[in-house]
C-alpha positions in Angstrom: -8.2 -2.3 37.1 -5.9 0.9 37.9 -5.5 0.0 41.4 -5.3 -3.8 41.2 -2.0 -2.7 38.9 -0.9 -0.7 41.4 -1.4 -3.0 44.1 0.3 -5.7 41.8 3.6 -3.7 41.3 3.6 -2.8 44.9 3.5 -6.2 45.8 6.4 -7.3 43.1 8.9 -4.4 44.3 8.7 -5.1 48.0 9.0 -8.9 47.5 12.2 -8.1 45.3 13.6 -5.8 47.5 13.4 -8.1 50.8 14.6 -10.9 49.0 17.6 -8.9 47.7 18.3 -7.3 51.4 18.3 -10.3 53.0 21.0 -12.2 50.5 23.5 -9.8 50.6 23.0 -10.0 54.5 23.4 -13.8 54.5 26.2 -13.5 51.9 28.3 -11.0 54.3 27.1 -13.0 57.1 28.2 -16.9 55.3 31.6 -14.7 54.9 34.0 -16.8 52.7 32.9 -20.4 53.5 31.8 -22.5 56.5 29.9 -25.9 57.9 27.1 -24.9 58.7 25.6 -27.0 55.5 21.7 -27.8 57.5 21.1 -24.6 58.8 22.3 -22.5 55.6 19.8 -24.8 53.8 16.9 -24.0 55.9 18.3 -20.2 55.7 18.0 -20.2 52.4 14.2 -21.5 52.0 13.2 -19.1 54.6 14.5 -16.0 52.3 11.9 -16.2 49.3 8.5 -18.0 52.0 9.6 -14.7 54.4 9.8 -12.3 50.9 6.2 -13.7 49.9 4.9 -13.4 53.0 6.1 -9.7 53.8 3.3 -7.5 52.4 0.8 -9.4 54.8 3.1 -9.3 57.9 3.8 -5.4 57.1 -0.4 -5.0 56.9 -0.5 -6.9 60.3 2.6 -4.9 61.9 0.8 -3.5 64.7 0.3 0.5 65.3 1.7 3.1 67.9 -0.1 3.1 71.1 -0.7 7.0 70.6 -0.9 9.3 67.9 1.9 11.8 67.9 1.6 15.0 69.4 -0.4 17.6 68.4 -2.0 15.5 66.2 -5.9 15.9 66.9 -8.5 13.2 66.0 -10.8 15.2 63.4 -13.7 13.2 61.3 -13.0 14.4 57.5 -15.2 13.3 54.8 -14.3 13.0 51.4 -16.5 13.2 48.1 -16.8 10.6 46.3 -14.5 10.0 43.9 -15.7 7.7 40.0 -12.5 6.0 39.2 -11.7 5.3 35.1 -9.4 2.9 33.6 -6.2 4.0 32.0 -4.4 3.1 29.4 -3.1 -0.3 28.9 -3.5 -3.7 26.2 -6.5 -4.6 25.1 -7.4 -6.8 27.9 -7.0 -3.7 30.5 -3.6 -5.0 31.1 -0.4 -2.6 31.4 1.9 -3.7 29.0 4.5 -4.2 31.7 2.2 -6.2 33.8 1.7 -8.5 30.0 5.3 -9.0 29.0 5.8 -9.4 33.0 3.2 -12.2 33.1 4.1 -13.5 29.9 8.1 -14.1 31.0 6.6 -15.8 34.2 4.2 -17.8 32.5 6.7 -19.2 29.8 9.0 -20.4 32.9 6.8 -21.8 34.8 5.2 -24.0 31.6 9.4 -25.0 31.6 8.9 -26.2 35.3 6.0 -28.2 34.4 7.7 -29.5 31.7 10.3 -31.0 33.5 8.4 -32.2 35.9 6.7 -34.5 33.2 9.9 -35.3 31.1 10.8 -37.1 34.7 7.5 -38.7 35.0 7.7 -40.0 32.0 11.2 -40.8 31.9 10.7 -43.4 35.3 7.1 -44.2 34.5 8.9 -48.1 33.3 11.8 -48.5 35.4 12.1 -51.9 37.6 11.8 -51.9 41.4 14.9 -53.5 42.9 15.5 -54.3 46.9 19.0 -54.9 47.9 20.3 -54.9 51.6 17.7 -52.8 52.5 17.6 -50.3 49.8 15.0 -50.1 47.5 15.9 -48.2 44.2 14.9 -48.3 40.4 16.8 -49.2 37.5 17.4 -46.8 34.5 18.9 -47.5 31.1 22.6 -48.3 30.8 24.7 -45.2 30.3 21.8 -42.9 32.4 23.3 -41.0 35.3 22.4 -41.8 39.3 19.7 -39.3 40.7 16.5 -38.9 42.9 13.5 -37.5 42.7 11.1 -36.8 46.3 12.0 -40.0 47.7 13.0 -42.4 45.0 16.3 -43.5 43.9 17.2 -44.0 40.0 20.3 -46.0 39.5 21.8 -47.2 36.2 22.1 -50.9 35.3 25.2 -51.4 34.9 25.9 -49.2 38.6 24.7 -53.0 40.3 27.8 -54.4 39.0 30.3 -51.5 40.3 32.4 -51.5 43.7 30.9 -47.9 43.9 27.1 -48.9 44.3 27.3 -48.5 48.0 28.6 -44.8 47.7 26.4 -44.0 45.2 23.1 -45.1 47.1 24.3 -43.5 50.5 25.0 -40.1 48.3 21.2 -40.4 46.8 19.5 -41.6 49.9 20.3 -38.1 51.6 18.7 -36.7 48.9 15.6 -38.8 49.0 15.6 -38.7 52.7 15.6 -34.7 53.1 13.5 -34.1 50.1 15.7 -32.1 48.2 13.7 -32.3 44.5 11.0 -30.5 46.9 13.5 -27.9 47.4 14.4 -27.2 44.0 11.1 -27.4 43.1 9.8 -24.4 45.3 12.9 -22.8 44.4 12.5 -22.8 40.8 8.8 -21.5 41.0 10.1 -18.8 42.7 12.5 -18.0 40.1 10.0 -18.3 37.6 7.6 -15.7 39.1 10.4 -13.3 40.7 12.5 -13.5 37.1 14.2 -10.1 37.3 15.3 -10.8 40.6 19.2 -11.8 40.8 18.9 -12.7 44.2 16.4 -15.8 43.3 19.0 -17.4 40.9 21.6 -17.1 43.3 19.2 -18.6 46.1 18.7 -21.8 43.6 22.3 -21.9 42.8 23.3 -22.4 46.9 19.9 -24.3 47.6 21.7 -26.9 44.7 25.2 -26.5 46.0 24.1 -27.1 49.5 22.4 -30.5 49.0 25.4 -31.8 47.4 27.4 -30.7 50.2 25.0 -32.9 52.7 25.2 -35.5 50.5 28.6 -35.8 50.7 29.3 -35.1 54.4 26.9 -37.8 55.5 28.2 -40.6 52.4 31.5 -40.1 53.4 30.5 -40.5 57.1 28.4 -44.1 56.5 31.0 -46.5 55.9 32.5 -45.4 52.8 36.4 -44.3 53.5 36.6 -40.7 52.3 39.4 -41.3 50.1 37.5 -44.1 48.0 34.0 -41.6 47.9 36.4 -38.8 46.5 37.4 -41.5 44.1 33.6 -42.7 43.2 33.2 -38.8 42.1 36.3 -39.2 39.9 34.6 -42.0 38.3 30.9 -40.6 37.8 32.5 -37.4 36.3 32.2 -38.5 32.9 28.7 -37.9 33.5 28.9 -34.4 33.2 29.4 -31.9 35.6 28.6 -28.4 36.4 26.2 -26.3 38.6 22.5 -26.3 37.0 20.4 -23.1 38.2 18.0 -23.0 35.3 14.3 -23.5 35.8 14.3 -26.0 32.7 16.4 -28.3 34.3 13.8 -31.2 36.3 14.1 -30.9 40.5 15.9 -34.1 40.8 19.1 -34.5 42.2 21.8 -35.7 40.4 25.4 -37.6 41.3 27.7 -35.3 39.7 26.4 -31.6 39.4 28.8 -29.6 40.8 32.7 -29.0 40.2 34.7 -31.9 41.8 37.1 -30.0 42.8 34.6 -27.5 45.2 33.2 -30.4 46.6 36.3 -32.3 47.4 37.8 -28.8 49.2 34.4 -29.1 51.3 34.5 -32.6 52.6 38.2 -31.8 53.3 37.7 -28.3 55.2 38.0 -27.8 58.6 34.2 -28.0 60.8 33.6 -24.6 61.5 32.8 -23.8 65.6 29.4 -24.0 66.3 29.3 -21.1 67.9 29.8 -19.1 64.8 26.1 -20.4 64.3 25.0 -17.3 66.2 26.1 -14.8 63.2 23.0 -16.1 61.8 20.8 -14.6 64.1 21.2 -11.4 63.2 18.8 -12.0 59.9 16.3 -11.8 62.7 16.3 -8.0 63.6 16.7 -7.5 59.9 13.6 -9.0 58.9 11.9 -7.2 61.8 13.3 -3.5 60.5 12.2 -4.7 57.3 8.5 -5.2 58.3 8.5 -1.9 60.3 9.7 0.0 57.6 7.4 -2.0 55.2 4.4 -0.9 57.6 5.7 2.6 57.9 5.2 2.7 53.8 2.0 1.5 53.6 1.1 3.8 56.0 2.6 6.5 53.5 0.8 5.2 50.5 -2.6 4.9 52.4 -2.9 9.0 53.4 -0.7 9.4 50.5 -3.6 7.9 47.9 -6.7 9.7 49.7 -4.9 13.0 49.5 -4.8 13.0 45.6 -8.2 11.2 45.5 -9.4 14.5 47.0 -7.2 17.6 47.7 -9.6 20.0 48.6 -11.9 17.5 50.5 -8.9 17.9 53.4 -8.2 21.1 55.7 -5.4 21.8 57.6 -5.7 21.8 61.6 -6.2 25.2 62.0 -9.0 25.7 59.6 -10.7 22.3 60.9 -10.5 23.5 64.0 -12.2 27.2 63.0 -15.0 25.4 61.2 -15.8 22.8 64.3 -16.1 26.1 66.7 -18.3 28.0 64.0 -21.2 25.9 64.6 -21.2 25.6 68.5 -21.4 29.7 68.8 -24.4 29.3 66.0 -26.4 26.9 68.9 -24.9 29.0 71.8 -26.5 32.3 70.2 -29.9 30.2 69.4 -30.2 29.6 73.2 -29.3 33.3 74.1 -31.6 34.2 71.1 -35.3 34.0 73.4 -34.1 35.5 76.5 -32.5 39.0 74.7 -35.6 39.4 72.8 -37.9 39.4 75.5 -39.6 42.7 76.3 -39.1 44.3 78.9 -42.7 44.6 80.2 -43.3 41.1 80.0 -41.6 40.4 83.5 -44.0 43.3 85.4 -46.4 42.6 83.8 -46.8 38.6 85.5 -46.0 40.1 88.8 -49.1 43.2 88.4 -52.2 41.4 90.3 -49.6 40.9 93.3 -50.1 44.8 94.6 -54.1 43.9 95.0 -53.9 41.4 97.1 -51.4 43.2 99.4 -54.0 46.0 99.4 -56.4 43.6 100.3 -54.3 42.3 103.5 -53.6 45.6 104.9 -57.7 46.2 104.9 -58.2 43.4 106.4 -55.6 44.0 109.1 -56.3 48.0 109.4 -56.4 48.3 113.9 -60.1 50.2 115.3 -59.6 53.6 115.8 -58.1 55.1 118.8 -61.1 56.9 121.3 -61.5 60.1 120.4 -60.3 63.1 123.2 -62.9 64.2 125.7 -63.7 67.7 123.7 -64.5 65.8 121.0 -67.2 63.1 122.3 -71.2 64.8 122.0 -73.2 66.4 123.9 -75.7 63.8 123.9 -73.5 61.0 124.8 -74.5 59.3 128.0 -72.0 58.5 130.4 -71.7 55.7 132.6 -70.9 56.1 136.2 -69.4 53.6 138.5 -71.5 52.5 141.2 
């Protein structure tokens, strides 16, 4: 349970920490304010998918083609080590990891419970098709909205010169799935609570939909001037920014300041060039995931050092203690050939005089005649004829 802990507080801090990094990159990169409303969106969901992700890519980052020099590929083994749990609740919980899971788990029943408030809300409301369009009606005095593809509009909207502005604003939203959006992003606020960055990620997902909302209503027949007036109208609605995770994923007409929305629909389109700034999240995210790598890397040697301090030898001394046993076998071998006596070797080679001594009989030449003084009185001597 001790290292499942571990790995679960590892796992929160470097999500946090990449998520942080990389909005206060895109915050210096966005600069003041600019265009770019698409690609800022799809930004912005990247952040907290790439943040989840990053302990896996960092585990997949791959290695050096080489170890470092000097370095010497030794086999160490360690003892084994019996593990036992620490401290924690009575469930073998941490009581960080508890109150951590418990803050988590209360906002993400809020989620839920929004998500059902809605269901429940448009369970009854009447299909209508006009030019087109298909829609639902809500109660008189209910505020315009969507929710992942449907439209909601109030009754009394059907009888109003600003119906076509109001369904071209909520058919962006259907249309681009927005309440999806907001709906990932306010998991991930739940689960990554402490993180500041997540809230203000859900705060510029919201504002950013708004903004394409606007840009492509004011672009579809309706004059600018009379869509900056339809906002005027549906302000009594109530305005201002929701970032909460209690608040449903839908999308409503009025949910931002009029004021910062009418300055965006009236600013200048930003170069598209400038879209390149953007790029440089990429080489972040890559330093990130080497760095990332380069820690777990730390942590692994790191963790089977203190597992087993002595079980580990410095070079020098591994080195010593591979040599000992070679010499051991080396003076084994040499062991039967010093001890030998020395009589063993002439002794194999004795019988090898005899037969020499037999050769040298066998090849002894005849006498040579013997002088005449010597030859006897008796000895007959042959005459020639």
């Amino acid at each position: 349970m001790s290292s499942i802990m571990d790995n679960l507080l590892t796992y929160i801090i470097q999500v946090n920490i990449v998520w942080l990094a990389l909005w206060l990159l895109y915050g210096v990169l966005r600069g003041v304010a600019d265009t770019f409303f698409a690609l800022r969106r799809r930004l912005l969901l990247g952040l907290p998918a790439f943040a989840f992700l990053f302990p896996l890519l960092a585990a997949l980052w791959p290695d050096g083609a080489s170890a470092p020099a000097g370095w010497a590929a030794e086999a160490v083994w360690l003892p084994a080590v019996s593990v036992t749990p620490g401290g924690g609740t009575a469930a073998g919980w941490p009581w960080w990891a508890a109150a951590y899971a418990a803050v988590a788990a209360v906002l993400l029943a809020r989620v839920a419970a929004g998500l059902l408030a809605v269901a429940r809300r448009v369970r009854r409301c009447p299909e209508v098709r006009r030019d087109g369009r298909r829609y639902f009606l809500l109660p008189d005095g209910a505020a315009p909205f969507s929710f992942f593809g449907r439209i909601y509009l109030p009754a009394h909207l059907e009888r109003s010169p600003h119906l076509a502005a109001v369904l071209a604003h909520e058919a962006v939203h259907a249309r681009q799935l927005h309440s999806a959006d907001l709906l990932f992003m306010q998991a991930a606020c739940a689960l990554l609570w402490c993180n500041p960055a997540a809230w203000l990620t859900l705060r510029e997902v919201r504002a950013l939909h708004e903004y394409l909302a606007d840009e492509a209503a004011a672009g579809q027949g309706a004059a600018r001037r009379q869509y900056q007036l339809t906002l005027l109208a549906f302000s009594a609605f109530g305005q201002g920014p929701s970032v909460t995770v209690a608040t449903p994923p839908i999308n409503k007409f009025c949910v931002l300041p009029l004021k910062k929305r009418i300055k965006m629909m009236k600013a200048r389109r930003t170069s598209r060039l400038w879209q390149v700034k953007y790029l440089l999240l990429l080489p972040a995210g890559l330093c990130l995931l080497a760095l990332g790598h380069s820690a777990r890397a730390a942590r692994v040697v790191a963790t089977a050092m203190s597992a087993a301090p002595a079980a580990v030898a410095p070079a020098d001394e591994i080195q010593e203690g591979a040599a000992a046993p070679q010499s051991a076998v080396r003076d084994d071998r040499e062991q039967p050939v010093t001890a030998a006596p020395a009589a063993a070797v002439p002794a194999a080679a004795a019988p090898r005089p005899a037969v020499r001594e037999e050769r040298e009989k066998t090849v002894t030449p005849a006498p040579a005649a013997a002088p005449d003084d010597e030859i006897p009185d008796n000895a007959s001597v042959s005459q020639p004829a």
